[in-house]
N, C-alpha and C positions, 0 to 999 in steps of 0.2 A: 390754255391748258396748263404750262406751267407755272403760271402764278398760280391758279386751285391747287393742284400739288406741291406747291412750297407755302401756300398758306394754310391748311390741311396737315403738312406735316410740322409747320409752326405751331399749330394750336395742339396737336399730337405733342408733340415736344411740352409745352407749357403742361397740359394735362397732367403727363407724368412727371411732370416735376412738381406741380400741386400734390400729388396722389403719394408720392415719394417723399415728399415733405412733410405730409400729413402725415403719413405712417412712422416716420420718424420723431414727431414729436409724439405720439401715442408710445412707442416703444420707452421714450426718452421717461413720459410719464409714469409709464408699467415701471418704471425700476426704481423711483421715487418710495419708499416706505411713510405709507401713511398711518401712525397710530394717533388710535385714542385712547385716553386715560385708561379707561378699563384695562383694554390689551396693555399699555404701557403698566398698569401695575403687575398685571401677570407676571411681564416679562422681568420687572424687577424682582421678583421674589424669587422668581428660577433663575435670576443670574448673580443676588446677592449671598457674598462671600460668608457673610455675619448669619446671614441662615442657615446657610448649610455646615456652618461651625458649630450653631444650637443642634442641628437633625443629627452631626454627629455624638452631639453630649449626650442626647439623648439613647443613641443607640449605646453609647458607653455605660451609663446607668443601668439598661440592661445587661449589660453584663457582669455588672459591679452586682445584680440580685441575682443573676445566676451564683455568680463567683459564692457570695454569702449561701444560697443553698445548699451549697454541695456541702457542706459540714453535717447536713441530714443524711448525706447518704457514705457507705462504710469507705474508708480511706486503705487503699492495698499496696504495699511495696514490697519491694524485693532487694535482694542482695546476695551479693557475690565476692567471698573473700579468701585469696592463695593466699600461702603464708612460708617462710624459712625460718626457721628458728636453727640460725647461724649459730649462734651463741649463748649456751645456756650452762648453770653449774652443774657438775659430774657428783649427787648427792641423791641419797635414797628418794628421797621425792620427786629427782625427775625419771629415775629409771624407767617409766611407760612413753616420756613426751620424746615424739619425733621429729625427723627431722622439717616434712614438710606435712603442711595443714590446709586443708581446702573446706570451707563451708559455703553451702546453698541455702537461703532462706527466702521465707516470706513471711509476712506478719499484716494484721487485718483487725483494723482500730474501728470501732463504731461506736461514735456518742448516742450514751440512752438520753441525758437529763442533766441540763447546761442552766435550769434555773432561769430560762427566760434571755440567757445574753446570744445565743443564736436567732432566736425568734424575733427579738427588737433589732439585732442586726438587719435580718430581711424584709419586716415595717420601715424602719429608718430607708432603706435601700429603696423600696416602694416610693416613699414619701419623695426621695430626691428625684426620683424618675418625671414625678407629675411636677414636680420644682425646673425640672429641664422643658419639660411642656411648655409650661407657663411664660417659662424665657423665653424661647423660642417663638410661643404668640407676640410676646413683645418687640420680639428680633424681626417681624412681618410687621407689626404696626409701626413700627417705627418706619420701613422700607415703605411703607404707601405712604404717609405723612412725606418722605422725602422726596419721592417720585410726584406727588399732587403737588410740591414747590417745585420741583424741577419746568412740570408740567406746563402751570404754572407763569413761572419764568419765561420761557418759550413764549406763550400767549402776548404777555404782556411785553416781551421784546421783539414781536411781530407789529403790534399796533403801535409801538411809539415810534419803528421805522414809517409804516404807513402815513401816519399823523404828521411826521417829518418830511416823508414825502406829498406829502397834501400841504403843507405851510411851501415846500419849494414849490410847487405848482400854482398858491396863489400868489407867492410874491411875482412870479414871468405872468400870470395874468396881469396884475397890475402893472408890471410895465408894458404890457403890451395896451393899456388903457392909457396910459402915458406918451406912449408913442401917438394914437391918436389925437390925445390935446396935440400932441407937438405937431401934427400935420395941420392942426389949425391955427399953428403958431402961438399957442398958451404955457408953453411949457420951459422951464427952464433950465439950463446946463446942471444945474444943481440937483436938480430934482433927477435929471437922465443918470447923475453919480451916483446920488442916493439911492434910487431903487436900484441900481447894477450893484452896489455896496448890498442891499438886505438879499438880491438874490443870491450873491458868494457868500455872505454869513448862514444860509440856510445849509451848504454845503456839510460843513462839521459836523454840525447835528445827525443829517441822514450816515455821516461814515460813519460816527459813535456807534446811533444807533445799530447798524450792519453790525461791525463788529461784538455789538453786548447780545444781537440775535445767533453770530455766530459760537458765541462762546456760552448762549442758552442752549443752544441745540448739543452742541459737545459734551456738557454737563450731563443731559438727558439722556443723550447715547451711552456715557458713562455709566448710570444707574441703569438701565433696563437690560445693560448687554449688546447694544448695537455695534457695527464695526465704524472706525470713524470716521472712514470711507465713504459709506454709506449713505448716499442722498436718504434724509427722513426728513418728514412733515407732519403736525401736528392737524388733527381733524376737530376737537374739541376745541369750543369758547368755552370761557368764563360764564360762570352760571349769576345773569344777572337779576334774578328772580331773591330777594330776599325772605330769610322765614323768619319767623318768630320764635324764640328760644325759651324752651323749660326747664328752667333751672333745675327743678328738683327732681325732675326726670333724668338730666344729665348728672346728677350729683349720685341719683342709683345707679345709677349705668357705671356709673366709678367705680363704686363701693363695690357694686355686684361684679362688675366683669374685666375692669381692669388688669389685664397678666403680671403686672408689676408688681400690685397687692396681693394676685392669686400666689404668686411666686414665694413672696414674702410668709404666709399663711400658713405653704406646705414648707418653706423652710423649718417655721419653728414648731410644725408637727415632728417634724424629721428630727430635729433637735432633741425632741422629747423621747423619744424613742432610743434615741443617741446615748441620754440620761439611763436611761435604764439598763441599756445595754452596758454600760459603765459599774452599774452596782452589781451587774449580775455577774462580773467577772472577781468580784468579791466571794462569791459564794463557791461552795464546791461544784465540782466537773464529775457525774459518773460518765464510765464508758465502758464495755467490752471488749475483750482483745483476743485474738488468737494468732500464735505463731508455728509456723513447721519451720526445720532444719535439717539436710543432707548434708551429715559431716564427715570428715574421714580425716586420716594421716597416716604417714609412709616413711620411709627411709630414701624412696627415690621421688621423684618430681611429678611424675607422672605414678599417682596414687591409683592402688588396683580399687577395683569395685569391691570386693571382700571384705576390704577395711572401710567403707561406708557407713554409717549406721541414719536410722531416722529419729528423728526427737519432736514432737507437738506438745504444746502448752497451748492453754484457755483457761480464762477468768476475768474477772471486774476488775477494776482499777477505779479509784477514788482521789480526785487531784484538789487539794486544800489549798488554795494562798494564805500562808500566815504572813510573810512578811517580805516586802519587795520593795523596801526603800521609800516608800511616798508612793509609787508609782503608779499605781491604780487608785488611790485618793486625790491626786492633782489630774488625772486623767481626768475623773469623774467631775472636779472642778471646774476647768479646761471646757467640759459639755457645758456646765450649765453658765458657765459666762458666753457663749457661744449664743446660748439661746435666749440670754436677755438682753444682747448685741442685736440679734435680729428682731427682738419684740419691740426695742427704742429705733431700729432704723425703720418697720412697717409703721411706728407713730409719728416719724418724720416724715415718712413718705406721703403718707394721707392727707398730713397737712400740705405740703409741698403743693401735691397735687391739687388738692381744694382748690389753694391760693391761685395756683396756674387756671386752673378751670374758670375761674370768678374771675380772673383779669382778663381772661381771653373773651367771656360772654359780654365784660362789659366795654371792651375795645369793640366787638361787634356792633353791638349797640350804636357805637358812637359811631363806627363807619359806616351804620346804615344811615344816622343822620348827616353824616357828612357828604355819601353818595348823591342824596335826595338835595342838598344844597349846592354840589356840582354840576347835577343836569339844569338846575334852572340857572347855575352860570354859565352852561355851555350854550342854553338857548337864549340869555340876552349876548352873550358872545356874537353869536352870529348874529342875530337881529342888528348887531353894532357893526358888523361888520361890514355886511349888506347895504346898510344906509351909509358907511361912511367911504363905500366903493362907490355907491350914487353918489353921493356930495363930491369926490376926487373927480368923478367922471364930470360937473358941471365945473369946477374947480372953485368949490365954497368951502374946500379942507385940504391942508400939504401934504405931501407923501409921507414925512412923517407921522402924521394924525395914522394916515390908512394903513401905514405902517406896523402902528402900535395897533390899534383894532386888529389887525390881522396874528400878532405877537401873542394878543388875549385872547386871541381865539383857539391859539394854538395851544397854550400854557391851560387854558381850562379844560381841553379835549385830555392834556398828560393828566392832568391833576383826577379825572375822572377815572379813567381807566386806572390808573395810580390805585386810585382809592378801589376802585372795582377787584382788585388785585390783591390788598391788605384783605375786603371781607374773606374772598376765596379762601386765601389762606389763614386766615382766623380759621375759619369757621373747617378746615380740616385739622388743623391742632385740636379746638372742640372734638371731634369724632375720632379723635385718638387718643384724646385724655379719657372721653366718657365710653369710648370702643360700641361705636352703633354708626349705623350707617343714614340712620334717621335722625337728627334733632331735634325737628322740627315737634310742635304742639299738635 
């Protein structure tokens, strides 16, 4: 009877410690952050700094067209001025002025007809707003092109530990097939060095590797926002599906939608605008004006109400620039070099880009043939490898031979993924120069 109850409560015992141990690595899992691309771009966009510097320009802009509006509507101030008149000469003319002076006013300026240089103020002001847009597109395309590297990165410094960890795992196969010859006495002290030598050289590689996965993941935390605390894991592979590229579809997708060239476009509308608002401060200013004033003066400081009086004026005003030193001629200058600065730097741009576009499609190109000639060396890789574990295992080849076989097998697996890695990130520079999500034909 008491063996059943200590064996019963042994298996009881084990139970909850499987069941405890299980839940604990479920827990350990739950707190793992697992993103993919997608989500990892989101997150970049809502944690990059360089956006939210454009969303503020943008808000600034509007107020830079409010600010230009308000000259439409009537301008009202006021004023308030005591006065002593300590000291003045004892002559028929000032026999009425007192001692003390107190005026109240206000005054109420509204421009009728400004000739066009408020009106281009507030197009110009317009034009820059949609100029802040534009940047700020570009401020997010450029944040996914960085996030799809970071992304990226990670993938590709997962699989070269893996791959690292797979070459250590064949080279202790092979000597565990070594060890065998040797229980049949075929084997030699040299060969027992050699293979304990390629298993410690396999070492380095998998720590590199660890540390260039650890310092992918940090990166990536970096850009999306994450804490760097935070156990994350990447859920997305490399997309190794090749497409075919349309050139002249990517080349409109430039022309058409690029924020960089949109940006440029509305600059030198804004510019234009700029221009005119410049000649228009050549012309004359009408405006409207009215003022009132509550005036008084006294003998004592405290002036009674009696000696108050009220005074309003109203009329037009006509404001002429004849002559202001240059300064509204080098102004008007000043615009239009401005805006033939921006018309040579969007001709720079286009080409720039072009050039970028056309070398990135045809790096593509070349890493899809260079993919296609990786996998058929990773499958004579192994086929070499396979056979030359048979031949070690009969002993018709040295440990060195199965060595090196094993070496190309390993170097063609980098070389592959390597290359899998370059298309990736081609081919997201392409949908950042051309801004589509599709390149495909």
């Amino acid at each position: 009877m008491l063996k059943k109850i200590l064996r019963y409560g042994y298996m009881g015992i084990v139970t909850c410690s499987i069941f405890l141990g299980g839940l604990s690595i479920v827990l350990a899992d739950e707190e793992v952050l697992r993103v993919t691309l997608k989500d990892a771009i989101t997150m970049a966009i809502e944690a990059s700094e360089d956006v939210q510097i454009k969303d503020n320009e943008v808000a600034r802009g509007n107020s830079q067209l409010r600010e230009e509006k308000s000259d439409f509507f009537p301008h009202l101030s006021g004023s308030a001025i005591w006065s002593r008149n300590y000291e003045y000469p004892d002559i028929p003319a000032t026999t009425l002025i007192k001692e003390y002076d107190f005026n109240l006013g206000a005054a109420l300026d509204q421009k009728l007809f400004t000739f066009g240089r408020v009106s281009s103020a507030i197009s110009a002001a317009r034009k820059q707003i949609e100029v802040n847009q534009w940047n700020k597109e570009a401020s997010k395309q450029e944040v996914i092109y960085i996030t799809k590297l970071a992304y990226y990165n990670v993938y590709f410094a997962k699989r070269t530990l893996e791959i690292a960890q797979d070459s250590y795992e064949r080279a202790r196969e092979n000597k565990d097939i070594l060890e065998k010859r040797s229980a049949r006495g075929r084997a030699s002290r040299y060969d027992n060095i050699k293979t304990a030598a390629d298993i410690a050289s396999r070492s380095p590689s998998i720590n590199n590797a660890r540390a260039n996965l650890n310092s992918a993941v940090q990166t990536l935390k970096r850009v999306i926002g994450v804490d760097p605390k935070k156990d994350m894991d990447i859920t997305d592979n490399l997309a190794e599906e090749c497409r075919a590229l349309n050139i002249g579809q990517l080349t409109d997708g430039l022309n058409d939608n690029q924020p960089v060239l949109k940006a440029l476009e509305k600059s030198i509308a804004a510019n234009e605008f700029t221009i005119r608002e410049k000649k228009a401060e050549r012309l004359p200013e009408i405006s409207a004006f009215s003022t009132w004033n509550h005036n008084g003066s006294g003998d004592k400081y405290d002036i009674q109400s009696e000696n108050f009086y009220d005074y309003g004026v109203a009329g037009l005003k006509v404001n002429v620039p004849i002559w202001e030193g240059g300064k509204l001629k080098e102004g008007l200058e000043q615009a239009r070099i401005d805006k033939r600065n921006t018309e040579l730097s969007l001709e720079k741009t286009i080409k720039d880009l072009l050039l970028e576009l056309d070398t990135a499609v045809g790096e593509y190109n070349e890493f899809i043939k260079t993919l296609t000639a990786n996998e058929e060396a990773v499958r004579l890789a192994e086929e070499t490898f396979k056979l030359s574990r048979d031949f070690f295992s009969s002993g018709q080849i040295s440990v060195t031979d199965l060595n090196n076989a094993e070496l190309l097998l390993t170097g063609e697996k980098l070389n592959k993924e390597k290359t899998l890695f370059n298309i990736n990130v081609t081919l997201a520079k392409i949908e950042k120069l051309a801004v589509t999500e599709d390149v495909s034909e």
